[in-house]
MMTF fields as JSON, N, C-alpha, C and O atoms, coordinates in Angstrom:
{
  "mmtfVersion": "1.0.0",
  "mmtfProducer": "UNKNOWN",
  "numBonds": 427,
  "numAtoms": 428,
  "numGroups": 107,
  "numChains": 1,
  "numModels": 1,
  "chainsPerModel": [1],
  "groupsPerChain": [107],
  "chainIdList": ["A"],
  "bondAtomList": [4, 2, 8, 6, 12, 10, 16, 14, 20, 18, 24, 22, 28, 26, 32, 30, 36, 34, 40, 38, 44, 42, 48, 46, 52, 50, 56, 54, 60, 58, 64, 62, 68, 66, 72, 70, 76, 74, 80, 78, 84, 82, 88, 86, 92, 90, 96, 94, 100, 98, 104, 102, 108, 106, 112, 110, 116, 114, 120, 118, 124, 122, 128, 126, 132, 130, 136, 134, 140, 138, 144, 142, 148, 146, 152, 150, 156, 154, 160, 158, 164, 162, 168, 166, 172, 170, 176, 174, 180, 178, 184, 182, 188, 186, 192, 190, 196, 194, 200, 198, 204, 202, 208, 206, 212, 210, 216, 214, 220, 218, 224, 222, 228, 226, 232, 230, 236, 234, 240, 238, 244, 242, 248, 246, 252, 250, 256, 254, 260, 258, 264, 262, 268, 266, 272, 270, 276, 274, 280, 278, 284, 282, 288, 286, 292, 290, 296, 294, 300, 298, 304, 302, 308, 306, 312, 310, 316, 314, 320, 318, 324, 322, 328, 326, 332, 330, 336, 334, 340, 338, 344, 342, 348, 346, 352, 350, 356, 354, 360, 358, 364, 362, 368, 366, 372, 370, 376, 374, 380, 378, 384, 382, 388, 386, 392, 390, 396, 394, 400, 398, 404, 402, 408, 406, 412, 410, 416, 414, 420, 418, 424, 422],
  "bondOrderList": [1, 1, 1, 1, 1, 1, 1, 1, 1, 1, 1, 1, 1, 1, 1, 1, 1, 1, 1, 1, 1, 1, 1, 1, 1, 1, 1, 1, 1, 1, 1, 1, 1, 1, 1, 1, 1, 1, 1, 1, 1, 1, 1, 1, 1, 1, 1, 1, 1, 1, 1, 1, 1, 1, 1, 1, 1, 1, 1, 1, 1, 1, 1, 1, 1, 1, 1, 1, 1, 1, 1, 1, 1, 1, 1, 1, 1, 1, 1, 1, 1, 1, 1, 1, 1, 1, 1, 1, 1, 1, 1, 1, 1, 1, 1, 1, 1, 1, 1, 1, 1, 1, 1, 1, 1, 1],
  "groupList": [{"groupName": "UNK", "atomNameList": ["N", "CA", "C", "O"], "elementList": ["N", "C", "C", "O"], "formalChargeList": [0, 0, 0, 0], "bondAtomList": [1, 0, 2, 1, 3, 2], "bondOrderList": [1, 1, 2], "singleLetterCode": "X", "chemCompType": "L-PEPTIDE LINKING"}],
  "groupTypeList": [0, 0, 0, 0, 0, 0, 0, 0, 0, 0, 0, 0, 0, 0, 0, 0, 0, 0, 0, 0, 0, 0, 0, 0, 0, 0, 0, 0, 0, 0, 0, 0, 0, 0, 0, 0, 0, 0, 0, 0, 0, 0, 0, 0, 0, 0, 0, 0, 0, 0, 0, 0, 0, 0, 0, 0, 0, 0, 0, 0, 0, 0, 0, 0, 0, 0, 0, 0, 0, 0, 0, 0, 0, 0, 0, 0, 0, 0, 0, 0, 0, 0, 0, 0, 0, 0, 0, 0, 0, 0, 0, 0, 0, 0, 0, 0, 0, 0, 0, 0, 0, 0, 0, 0, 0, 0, 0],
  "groupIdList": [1, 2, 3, 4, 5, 6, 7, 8, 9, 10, 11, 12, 13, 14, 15, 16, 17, 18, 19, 20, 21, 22, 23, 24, 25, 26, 27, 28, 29, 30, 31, 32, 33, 34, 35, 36, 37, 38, 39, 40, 41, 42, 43, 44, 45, 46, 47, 48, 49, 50, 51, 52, 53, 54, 55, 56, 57, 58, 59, 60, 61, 62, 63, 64, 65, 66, 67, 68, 69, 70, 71, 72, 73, 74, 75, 76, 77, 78, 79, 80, 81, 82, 83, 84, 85, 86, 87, 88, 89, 90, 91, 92, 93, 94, 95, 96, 97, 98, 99, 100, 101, 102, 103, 104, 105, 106, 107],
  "secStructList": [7, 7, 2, 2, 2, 2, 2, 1, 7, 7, 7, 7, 7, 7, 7, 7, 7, 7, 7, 7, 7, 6, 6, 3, 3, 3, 3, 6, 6, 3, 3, 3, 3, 3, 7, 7, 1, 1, 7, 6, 6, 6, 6, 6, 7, 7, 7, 7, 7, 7, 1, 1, 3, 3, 3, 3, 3, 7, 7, 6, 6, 7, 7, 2, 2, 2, 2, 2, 2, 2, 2, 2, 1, 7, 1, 6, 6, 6, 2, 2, 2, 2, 6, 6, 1, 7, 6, 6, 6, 7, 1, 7, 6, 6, 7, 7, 7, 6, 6, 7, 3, 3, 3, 3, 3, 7, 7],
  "xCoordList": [-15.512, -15.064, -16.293, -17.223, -16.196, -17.78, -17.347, -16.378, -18.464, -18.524, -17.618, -17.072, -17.413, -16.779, -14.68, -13.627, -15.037, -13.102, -12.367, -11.163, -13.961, -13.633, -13.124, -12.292, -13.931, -13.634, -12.143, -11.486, -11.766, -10.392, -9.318, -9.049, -8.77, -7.803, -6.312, -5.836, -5.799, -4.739, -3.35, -3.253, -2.529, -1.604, -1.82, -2.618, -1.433, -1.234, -0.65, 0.525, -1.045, -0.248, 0.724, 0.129, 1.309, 2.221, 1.923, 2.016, 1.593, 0.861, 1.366, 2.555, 0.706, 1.33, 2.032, 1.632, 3.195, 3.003, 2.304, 2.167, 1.817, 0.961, 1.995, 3.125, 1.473, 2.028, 1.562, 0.356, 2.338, 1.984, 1.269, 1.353, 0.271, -0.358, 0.373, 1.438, -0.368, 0.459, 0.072, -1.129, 0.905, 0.263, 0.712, 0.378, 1.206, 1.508, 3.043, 3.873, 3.02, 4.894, 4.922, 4.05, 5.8, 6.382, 7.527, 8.696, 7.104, 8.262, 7.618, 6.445, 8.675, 7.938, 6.939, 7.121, 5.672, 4.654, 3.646, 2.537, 3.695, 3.352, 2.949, 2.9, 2.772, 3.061, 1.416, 0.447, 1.847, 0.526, -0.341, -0.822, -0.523, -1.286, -1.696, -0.627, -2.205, -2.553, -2.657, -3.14, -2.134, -2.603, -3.239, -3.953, -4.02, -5.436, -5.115, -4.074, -7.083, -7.066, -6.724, -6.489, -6.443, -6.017, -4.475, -3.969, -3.834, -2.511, -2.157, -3.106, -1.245, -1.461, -1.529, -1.033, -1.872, -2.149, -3.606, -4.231, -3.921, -6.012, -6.084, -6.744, -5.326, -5.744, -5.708, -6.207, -4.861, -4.723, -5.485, -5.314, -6.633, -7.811, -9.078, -9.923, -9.32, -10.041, -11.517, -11.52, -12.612, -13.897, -14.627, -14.923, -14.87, -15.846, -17.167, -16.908, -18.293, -19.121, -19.417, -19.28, -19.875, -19.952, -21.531, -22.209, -21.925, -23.757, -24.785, -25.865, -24.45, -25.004, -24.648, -25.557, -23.813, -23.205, -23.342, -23.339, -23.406, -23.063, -21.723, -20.938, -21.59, -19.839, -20.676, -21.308, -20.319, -20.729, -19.083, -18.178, -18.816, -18.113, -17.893, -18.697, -17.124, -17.182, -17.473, -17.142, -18.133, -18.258, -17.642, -17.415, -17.358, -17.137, -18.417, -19.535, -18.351, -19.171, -19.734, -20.391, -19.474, -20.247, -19.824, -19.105, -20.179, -19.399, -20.611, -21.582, -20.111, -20.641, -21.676, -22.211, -22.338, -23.455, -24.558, -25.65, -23.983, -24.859, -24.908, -25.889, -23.932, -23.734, -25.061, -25.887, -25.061, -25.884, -27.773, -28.765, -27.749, -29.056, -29.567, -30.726, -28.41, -29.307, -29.319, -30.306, -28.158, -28.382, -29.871, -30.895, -29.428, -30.234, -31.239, -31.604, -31.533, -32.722, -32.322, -33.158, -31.393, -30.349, -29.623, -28.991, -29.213, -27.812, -27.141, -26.007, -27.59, -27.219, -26.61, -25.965, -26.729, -26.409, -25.089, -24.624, -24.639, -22.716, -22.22, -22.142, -21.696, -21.131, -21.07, -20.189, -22.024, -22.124, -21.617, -21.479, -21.415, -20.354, -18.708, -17.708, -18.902, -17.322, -16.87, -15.771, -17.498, -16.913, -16.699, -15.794, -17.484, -17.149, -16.081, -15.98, -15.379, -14.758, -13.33, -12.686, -13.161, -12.164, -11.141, -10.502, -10.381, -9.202, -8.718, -7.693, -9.758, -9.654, -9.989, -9.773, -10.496, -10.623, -9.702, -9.331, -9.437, -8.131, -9.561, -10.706, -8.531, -9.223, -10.036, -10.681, -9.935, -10.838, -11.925, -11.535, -13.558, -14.341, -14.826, -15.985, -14.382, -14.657, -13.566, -13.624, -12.694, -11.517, -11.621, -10.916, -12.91, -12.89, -12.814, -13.246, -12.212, -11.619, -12.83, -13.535, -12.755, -13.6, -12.305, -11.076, -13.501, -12.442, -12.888, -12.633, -13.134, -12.53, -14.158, -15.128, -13.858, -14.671, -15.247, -14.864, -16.356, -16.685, -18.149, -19.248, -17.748, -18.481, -19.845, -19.499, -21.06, -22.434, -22.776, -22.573, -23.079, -23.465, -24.834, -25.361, -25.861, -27.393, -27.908, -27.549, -28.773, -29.858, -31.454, -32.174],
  "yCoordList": [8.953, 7.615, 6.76, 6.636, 6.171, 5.279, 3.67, 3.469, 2.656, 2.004, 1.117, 0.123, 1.371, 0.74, 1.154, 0.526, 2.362, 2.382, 1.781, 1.691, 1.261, 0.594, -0.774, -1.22, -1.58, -2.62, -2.98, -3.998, -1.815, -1.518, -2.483, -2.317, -3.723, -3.658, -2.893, -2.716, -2.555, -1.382, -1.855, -3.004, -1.214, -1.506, -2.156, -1.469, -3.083, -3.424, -2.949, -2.825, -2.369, -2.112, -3.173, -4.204, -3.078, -3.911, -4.22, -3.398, -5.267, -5.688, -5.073, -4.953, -4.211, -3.474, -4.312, -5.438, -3.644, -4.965, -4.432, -3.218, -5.385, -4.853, -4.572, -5.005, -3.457, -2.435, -3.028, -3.27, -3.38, -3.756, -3.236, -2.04, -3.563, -2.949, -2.767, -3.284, -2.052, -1.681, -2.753, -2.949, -3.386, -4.688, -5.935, -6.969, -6.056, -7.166, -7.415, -6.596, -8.185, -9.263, -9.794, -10.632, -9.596, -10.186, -11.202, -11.232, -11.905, -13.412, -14.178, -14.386, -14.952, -16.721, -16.884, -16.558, -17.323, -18.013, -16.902, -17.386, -15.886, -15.183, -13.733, -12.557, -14.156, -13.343, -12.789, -13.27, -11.052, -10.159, -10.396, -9.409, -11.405, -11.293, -10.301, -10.37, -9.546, -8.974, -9.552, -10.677, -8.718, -9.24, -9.271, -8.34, -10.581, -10.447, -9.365, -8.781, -9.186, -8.204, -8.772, -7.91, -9.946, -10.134, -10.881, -11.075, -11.262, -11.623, -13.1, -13.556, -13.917, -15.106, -15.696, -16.819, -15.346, -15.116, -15.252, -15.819, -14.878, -14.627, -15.669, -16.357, -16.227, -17.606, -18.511, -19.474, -18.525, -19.985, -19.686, -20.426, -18.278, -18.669, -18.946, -18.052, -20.196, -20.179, -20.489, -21.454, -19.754, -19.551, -21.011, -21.008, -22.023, -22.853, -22.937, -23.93, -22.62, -22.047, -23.201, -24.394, -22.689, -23.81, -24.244, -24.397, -24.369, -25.137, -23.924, -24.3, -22.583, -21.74, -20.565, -19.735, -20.28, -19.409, -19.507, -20.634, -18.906, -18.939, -18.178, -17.588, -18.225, -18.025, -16.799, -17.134, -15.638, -14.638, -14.139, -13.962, -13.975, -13.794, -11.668, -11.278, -11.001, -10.002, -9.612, -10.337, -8.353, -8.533, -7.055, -6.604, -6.231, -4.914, -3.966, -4.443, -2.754, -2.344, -2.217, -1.229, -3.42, -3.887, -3.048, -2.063, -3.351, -2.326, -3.514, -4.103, -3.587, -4.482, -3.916, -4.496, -3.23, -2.631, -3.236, -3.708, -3.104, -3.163, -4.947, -5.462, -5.799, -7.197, -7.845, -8.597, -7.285, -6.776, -6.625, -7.177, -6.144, -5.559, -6.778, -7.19, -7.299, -8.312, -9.675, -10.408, -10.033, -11.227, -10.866, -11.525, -9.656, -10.151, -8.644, -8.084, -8.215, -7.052, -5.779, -4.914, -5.396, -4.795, -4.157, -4.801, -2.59, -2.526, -2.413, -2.893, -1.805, -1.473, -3.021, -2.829, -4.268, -5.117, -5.362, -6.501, -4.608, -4.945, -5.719, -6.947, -4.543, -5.346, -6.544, -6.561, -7.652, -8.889, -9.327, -10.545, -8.816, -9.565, -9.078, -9.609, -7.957, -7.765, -8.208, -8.684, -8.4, -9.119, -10.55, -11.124, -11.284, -12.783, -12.548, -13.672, -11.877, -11.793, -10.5, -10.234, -9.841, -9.273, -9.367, -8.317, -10.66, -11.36, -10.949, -10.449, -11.329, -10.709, -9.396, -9.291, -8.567, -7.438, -6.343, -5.375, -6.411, -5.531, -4.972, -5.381, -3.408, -2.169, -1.264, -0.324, -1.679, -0.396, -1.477, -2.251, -1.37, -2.188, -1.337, -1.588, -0.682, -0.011, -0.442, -0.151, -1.091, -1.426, -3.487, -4.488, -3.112, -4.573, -4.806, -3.85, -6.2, -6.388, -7.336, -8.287, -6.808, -8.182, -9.113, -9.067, -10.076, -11.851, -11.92, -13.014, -11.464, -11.701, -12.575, -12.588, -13.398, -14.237, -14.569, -15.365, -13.675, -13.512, -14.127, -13.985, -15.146, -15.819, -15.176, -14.007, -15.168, -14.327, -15.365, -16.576, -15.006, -15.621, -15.887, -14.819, -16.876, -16.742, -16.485, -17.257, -15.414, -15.18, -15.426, -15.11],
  "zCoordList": [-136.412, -136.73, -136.98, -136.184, -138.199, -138.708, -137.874, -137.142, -138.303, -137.306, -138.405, -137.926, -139.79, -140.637, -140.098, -140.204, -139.615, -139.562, -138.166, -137.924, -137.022, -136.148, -136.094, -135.304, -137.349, -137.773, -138.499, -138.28, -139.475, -140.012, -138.951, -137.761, -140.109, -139.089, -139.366, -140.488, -138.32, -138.078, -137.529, -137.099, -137.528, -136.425, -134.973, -134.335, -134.373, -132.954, -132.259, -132.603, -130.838, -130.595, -129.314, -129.002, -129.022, -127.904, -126.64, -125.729, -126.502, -124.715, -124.298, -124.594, -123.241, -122.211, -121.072, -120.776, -120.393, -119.3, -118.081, -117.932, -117.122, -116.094, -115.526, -115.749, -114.38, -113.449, -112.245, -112.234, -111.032, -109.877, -109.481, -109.76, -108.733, -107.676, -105.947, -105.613, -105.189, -104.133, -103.043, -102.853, -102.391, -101.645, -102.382, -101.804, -103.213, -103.645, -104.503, -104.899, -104.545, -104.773, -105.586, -105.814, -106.305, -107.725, -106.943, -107.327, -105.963, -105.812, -106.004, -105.693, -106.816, -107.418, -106.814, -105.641, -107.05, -106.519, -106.092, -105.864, -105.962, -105.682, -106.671, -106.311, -107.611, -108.71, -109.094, -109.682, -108.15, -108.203, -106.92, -106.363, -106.518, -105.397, -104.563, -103.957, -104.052, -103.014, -101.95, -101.816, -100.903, -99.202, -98.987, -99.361, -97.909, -97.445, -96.642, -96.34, -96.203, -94.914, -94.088, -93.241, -93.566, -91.99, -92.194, -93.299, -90.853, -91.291, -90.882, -90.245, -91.0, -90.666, -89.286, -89.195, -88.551, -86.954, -86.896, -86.0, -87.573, -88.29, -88.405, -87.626, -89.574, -89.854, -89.555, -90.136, -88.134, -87.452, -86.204, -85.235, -86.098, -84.994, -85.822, -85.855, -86.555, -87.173, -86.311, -85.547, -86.434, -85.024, -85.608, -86.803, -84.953, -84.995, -84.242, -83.561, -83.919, -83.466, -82.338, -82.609, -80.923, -80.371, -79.957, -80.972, -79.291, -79.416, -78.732, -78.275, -78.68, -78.414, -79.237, -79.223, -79.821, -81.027, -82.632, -83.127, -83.075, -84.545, -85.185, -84.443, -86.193, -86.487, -88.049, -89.052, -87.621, -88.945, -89.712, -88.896, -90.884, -91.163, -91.897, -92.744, -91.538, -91.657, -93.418, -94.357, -93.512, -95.13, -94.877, -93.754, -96.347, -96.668, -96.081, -96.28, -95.424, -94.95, -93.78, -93.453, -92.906, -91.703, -90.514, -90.684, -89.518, -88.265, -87.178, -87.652, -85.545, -84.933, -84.897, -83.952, -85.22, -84.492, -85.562, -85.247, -87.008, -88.039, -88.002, -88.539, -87.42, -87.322, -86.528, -87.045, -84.903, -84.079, -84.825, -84.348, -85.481, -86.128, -86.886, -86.942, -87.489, -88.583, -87.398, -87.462, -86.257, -85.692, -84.393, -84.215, -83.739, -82.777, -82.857, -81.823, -84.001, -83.791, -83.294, -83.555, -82.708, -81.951, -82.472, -83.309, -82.38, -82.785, -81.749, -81.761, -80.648, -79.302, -78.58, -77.549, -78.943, -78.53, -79.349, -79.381, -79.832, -80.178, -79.228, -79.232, -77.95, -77.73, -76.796, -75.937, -76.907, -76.734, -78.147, -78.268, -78.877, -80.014, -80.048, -80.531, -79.387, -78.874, -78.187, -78.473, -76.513, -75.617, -75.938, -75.332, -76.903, -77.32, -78.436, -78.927, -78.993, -79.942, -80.07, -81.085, -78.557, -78.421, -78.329, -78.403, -78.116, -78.733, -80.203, -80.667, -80.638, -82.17, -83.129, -84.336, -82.357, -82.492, -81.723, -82.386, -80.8, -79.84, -79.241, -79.054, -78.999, -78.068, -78.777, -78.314, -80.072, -80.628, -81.433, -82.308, -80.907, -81.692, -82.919, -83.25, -83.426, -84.718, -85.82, -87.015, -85.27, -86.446, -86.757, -86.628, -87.182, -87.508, -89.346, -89.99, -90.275, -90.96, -92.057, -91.719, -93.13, -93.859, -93.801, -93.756, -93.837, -94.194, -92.108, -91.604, -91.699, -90.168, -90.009, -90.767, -88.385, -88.329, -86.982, -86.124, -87.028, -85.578, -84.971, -85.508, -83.186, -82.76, -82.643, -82.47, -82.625, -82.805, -81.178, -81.258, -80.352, -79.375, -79.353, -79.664, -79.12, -79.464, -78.1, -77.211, -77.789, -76.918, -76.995, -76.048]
}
């Protein structure tokens, strides 16, 4: 195919229609969205940091340990970010969420 029969114009063909994705709702207002990662229970503990803490927000990738490393030099110091933030994490500190929003305590 020359770069001349790319230019050719041809038949159209017919917008496809998009195909849902999995996680998300075709109801009014809502049209395609995806679910956040956390649920609305998340969003009404929103962390405001208090005069000895800082407030880090979870990214893709992270795990407390690696959180740990960049705040306090540490990875081994997790969990002082678990115990300030286990409300919101449960029983397992390996199942933590991007979007999530966790107190960094300062030492």
């Amino acid at each position: 195919m020359g770069l001349r029969d790319f230019f050719k114009k041809g038949k159209e063909e017919p917008a496809k229609q998009p195909t849902q994705m999995p996680g998300t709702s075709n109801t009014p207002g809502q049209q395609g969205q995806p679910h956040d990662f956390f649920n609305k229970s998340d969003m009404n503990k929103v962390t405001d940091p208090g005069p000895n803490q800082d407030v880090y927000t979870v990214q893709s990738g992270d795990s407390l340990s690696k959180i740990a490393k960049k705040h306090y030099g540490n990875a081994n110091a997790w969990t002082k970010i678990y115990n300030a933030n286990k409300e919101k994490i449960g029983d397992n500190p390996d199942l933590i969420r991007p979007g999530q929003r966790f107190v960094i305590p300062r030492d």
